[in-house]
C-alpha positions as CSV (number, residue, x, y, z in Angstrom):
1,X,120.3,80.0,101.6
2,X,116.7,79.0,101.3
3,X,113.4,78.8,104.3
4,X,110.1,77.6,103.8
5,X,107.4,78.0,106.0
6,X,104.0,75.6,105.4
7,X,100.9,77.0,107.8
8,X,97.5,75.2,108.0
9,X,94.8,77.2,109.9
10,X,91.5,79.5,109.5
11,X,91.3,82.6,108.6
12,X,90.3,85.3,111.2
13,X,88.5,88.0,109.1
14,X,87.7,88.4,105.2
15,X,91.1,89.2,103.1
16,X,91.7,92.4,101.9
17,X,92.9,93.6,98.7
18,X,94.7,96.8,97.7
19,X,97.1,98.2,94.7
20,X,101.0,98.8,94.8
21,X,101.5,102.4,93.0
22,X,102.4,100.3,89.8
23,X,99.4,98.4,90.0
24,X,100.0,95.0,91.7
25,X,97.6,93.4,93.4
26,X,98.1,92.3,97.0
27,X,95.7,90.5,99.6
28,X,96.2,90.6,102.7
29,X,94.9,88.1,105.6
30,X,95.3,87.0,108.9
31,X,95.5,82.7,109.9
32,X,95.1,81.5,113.0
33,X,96.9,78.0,113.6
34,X,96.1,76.4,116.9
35,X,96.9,73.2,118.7
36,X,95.9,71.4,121.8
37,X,97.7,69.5,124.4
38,X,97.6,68.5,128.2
39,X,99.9,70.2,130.2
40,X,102.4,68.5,133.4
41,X,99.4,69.4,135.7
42,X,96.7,67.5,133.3
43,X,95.1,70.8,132.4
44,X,94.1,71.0,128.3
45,X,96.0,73.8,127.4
46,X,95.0,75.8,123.3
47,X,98.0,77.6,122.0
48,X,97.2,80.2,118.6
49,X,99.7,81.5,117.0
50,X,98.9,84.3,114.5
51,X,100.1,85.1,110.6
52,X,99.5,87.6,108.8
53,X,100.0,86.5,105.0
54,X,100.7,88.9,101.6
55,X,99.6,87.1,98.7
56,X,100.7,88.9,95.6
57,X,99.6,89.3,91.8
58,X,97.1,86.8,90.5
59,X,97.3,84.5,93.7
60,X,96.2,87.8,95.7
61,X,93.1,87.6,93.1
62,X,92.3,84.5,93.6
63,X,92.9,84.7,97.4
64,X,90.6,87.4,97.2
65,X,87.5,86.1,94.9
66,X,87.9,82.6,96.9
67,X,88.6,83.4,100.9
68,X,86.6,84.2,103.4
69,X,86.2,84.4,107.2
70,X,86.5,81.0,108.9
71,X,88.2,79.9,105.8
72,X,90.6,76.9,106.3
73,X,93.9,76.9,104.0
74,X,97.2,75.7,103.8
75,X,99.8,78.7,102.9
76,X,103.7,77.8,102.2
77,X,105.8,81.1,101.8
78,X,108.5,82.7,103.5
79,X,108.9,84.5,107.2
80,X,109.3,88.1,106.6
81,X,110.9,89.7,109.9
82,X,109.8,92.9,111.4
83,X,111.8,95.7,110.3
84,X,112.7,97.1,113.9
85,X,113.4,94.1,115.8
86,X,114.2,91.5,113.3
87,X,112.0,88.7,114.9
88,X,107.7,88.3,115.2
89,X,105.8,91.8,115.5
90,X,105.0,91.6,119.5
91,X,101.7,93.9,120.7
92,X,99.7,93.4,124.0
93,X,96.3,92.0,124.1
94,X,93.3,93.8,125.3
95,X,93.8,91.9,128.8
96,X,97.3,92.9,129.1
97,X,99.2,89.5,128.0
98,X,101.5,89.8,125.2
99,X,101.5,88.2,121.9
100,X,103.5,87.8,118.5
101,X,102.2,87.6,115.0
102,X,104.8,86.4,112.1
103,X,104.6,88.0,109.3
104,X,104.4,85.5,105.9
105,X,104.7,85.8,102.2
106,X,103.0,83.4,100.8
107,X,104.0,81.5,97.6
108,X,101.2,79.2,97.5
109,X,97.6,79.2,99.2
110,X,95.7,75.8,98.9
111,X,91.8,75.9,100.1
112,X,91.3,73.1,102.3
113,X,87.6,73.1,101.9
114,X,85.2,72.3,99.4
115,X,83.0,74.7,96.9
116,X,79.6,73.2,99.1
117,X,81.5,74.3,102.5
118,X,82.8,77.2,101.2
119,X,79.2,78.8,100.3
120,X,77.8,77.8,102.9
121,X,76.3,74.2,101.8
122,X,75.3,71.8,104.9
123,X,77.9,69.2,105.1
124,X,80.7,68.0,107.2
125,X,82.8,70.7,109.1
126,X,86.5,70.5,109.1
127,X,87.5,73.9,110.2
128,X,87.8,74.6,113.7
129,X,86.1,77.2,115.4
130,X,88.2,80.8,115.2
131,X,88.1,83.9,117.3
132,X,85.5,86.8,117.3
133,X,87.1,90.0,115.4
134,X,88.1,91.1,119.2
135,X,90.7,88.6,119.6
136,X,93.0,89.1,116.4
137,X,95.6,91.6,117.2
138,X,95.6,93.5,114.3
């Protein structure tokens, strides 16, 4: 059996890297993915759905040296499910309404922006705009 999961969104904060005990890199960093639509009553509804995404050995370097906040990418990996409840890791927002993050390994991370966007360079934007710090649930 096989699954494959292919993400395209921003990333919420800067990535973080740590060390296993035996020395492998992993970074660590959370995408938001969000889509827009009209509802039955006409109202524009956004929907965001959270991942957080381990990249490991050298992609977690390069992840690392080449992400940043607001960062848009395109990560294909594998769901990982929460250990307790076998599904998304569920928490309640800071005005009481519940959410879900999926946990994602990722087995590839493409950077869907170009070296002048990525530093900062006036030019065209293509990400959207992503949530103050506040708003990510973890």
């Amino acid at each position: 059996m096989y699954h494959t999961i292919i993400i395209v969104g921003n990333l919420g904060k800067d990535p973080e890297m740590r060390y296993t005990p035996n020395g492998a890199p992993v970074t660590s960093f959370n995408v938001a993915s969000s889509r827009q639509y009209t509802n039955s009553k006409g109202e524009r509804v956004k929907e965001t759905i959270w991942f957080r995404v381990s990249a490991w050995n050298k992609l977690a370097e390069t992840c690392n040296n080449f992400l940043h906040k607001g960062s848009k990418v395109l990560v294909e990996g594998r769901l990982v499910p929460d250990a307790a409840s076998g599904g998304p890791r569920v928490f309640t927002r800071q005005d009481g309404t519940s959410g879900a993050s999926f946990e994602v390994n990722a087995a590839t991370v493409r950077f869907l922006e170009s070296k002048a966007e990525a530093s900062g360079t006036p030019g065209e934007d293509f990400a959207e705009p992503i949530a103050d710090d506040d708003e990510i649930p973890f």
